[in-house]
C-alpha positions in Angstrom: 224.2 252.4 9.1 227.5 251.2 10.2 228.5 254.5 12.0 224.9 254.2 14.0 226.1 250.5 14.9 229.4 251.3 16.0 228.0 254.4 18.3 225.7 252.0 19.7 228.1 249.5 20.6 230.5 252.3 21.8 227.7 253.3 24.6 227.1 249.5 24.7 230.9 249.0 26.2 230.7 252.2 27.9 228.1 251.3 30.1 229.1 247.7 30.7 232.6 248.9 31.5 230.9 250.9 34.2 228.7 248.3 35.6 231.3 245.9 35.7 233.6 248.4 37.8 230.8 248.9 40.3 230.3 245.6 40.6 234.0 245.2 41.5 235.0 248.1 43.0 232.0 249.8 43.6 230.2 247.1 46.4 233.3 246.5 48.5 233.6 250.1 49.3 233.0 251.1 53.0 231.6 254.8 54.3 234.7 256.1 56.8 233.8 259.1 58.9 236.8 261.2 59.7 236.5 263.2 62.8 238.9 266.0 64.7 238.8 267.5 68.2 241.2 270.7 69.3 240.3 270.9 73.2 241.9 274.0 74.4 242.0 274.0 78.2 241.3 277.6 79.3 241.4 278.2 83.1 241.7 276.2 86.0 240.0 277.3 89.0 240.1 275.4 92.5 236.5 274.9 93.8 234.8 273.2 96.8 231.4 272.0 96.2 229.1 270.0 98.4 226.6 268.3 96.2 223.8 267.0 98.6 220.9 266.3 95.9 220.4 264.5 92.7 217.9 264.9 90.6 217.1 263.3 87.8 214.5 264.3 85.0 212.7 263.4 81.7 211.1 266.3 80.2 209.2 267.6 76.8 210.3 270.8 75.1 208.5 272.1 72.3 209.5 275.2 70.6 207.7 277.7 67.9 209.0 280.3 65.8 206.7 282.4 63.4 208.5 284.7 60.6 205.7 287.4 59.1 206.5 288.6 55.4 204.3 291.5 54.1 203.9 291.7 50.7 202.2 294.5 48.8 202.1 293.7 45.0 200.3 292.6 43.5 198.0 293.1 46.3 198.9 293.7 50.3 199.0 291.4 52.5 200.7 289.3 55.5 202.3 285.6 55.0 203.5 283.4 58.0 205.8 280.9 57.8 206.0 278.6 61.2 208.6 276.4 62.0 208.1 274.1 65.5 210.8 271.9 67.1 209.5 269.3 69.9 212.7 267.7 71.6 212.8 265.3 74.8 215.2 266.4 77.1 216.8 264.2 79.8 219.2 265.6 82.4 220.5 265.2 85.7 220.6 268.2 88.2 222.9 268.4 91.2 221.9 270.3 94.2 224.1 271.7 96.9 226.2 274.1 98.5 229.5 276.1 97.1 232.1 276.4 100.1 234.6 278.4 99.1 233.3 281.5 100.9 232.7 279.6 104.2 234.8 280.7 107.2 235.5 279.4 110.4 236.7 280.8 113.2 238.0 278.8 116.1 238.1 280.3 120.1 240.5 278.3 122.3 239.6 280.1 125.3 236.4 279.5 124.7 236.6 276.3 123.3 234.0 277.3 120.6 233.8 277.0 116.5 232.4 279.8 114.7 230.8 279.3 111.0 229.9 282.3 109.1 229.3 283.0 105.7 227.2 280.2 105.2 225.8 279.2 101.2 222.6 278.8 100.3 221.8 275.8 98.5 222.0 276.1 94.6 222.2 274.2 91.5 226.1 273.3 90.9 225.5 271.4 87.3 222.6 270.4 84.7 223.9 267.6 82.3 221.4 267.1 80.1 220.9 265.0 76.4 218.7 266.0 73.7 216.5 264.2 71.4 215.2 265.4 68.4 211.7 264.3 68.2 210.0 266.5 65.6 211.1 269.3 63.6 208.5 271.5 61.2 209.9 274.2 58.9 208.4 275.9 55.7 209.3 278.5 53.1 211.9 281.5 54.4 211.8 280.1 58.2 213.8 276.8 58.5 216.1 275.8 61.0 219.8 277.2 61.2 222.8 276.5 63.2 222.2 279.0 65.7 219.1 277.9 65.8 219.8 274.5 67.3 222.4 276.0 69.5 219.7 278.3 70.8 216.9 274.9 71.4 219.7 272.9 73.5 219.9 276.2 75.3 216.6 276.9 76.2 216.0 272.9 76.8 218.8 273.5 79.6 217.1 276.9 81.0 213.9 275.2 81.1 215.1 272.4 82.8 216.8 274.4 85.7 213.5 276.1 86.4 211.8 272.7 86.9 214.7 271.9 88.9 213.9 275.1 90.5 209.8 274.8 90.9 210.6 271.0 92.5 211.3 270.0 95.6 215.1 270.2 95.4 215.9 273.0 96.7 214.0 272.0 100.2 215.8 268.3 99.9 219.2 269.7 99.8 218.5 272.7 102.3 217.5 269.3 105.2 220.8 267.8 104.0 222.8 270.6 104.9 221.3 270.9 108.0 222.0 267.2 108.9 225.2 267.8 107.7 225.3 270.8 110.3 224.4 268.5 113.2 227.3 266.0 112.4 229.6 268.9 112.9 227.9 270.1 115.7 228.1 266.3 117.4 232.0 266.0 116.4 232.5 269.6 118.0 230.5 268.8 121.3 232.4 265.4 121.6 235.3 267.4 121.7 234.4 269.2 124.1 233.8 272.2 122.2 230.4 274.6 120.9 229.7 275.1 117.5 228.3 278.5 117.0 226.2 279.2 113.6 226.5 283.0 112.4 223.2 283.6 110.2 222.5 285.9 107.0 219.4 287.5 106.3 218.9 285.0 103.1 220.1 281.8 104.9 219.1 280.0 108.1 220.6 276.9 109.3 219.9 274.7 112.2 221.4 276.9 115.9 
């Protein structure tokens, strides 16, 4: 009876002793998060961008994957697992024209400006945020790494072609011209012609 009593009072101490150092030690704790970044700088590259258009946009992405299993024991058959991702993606698109590959040619004879090689507008950047607004898995199909990696992906694609079925394109295409026409007004105030060189895929203002 005494042994019992003394085990009992031995678990007794035990578990006070760890209440007590809990109470102490256990409540003043704080969570600290411990983060690292290695940014390795890869390539630098000289550019000349015009950005003409902004566009800004709020869209909803939903996502569905279905896995099939066939099984045929005891008896055949097919089993689908599903797992569905619904996101909201918000991201701003800049429109406008690369000029690296422009060139100009100036005649002081003539007193004229060439410009050949002109760009096309095009989408220079998407920068675009993600939230996670619903995420479904079941048995043998649930969401991975790569699997994420691939939704922010595909969020981005699908965003470009909205950027793409908008009016965006159009928008930035009448900038450029405008932006034509303040050359042209500089040139002729110099006394000079500007003269546009078209491409088959581009035509500016002449």
């Amino acid at each position: 009876m005494k042994r019992i009593l003394s085990i009992i009072l031995l678990f007794t101490a035990l578990g006070l002793g760890v209440w007590l150092g809990y109470w102490f030690f256990g409540r003043k704790a704080k969570e600290q998060t411990v983060s690292s970044a290695h940014i390795l700088l890869e390539k630098v590259e000289k550019v000349c961008k015009l950005v003409t258009v902004e566009g800004n946009f709020d869209e909803w992405y939903d996502e569905s994957n279905i896995r099939q299993f066939s099984m045929y024991f005891p008896l055949p058959g097919n089993f689908y697992f599903t797992k569905k991702a619904s996101l909201r993606v918000k991201g701003k698109v800049l429109v406008g024209y690369d000029m690296a590959n422009i060139r100009i040619k100036a005649d002081s004879l003539n007193k004229t400006i060439t410009l050949s090689n002109l760009p096309s507008p095009e989408i220079l950047s998407i920068d675009h945020d993600i939230e996670y607004r619903d995420l479904a898995e079941s048995w043998f199909n649930t969401f991975t790494t790569a699997d994420y990696t691939n939704l922010n992906k595909n969020a981005k694609e699908a965003l470009r072609e909205k950027a793409m079925e908008s009016r965006l394109m159009d928008e930035a295409q009448l900038e450029g011209n405008q932006m034509i026409e303040v050359i042209r007004f500089m040139t002729e105030a110099a006394g000079w012609k500007l003269v546009l060189e078209q491409n088959a895929e581009n035509v500016w203002l002449n």
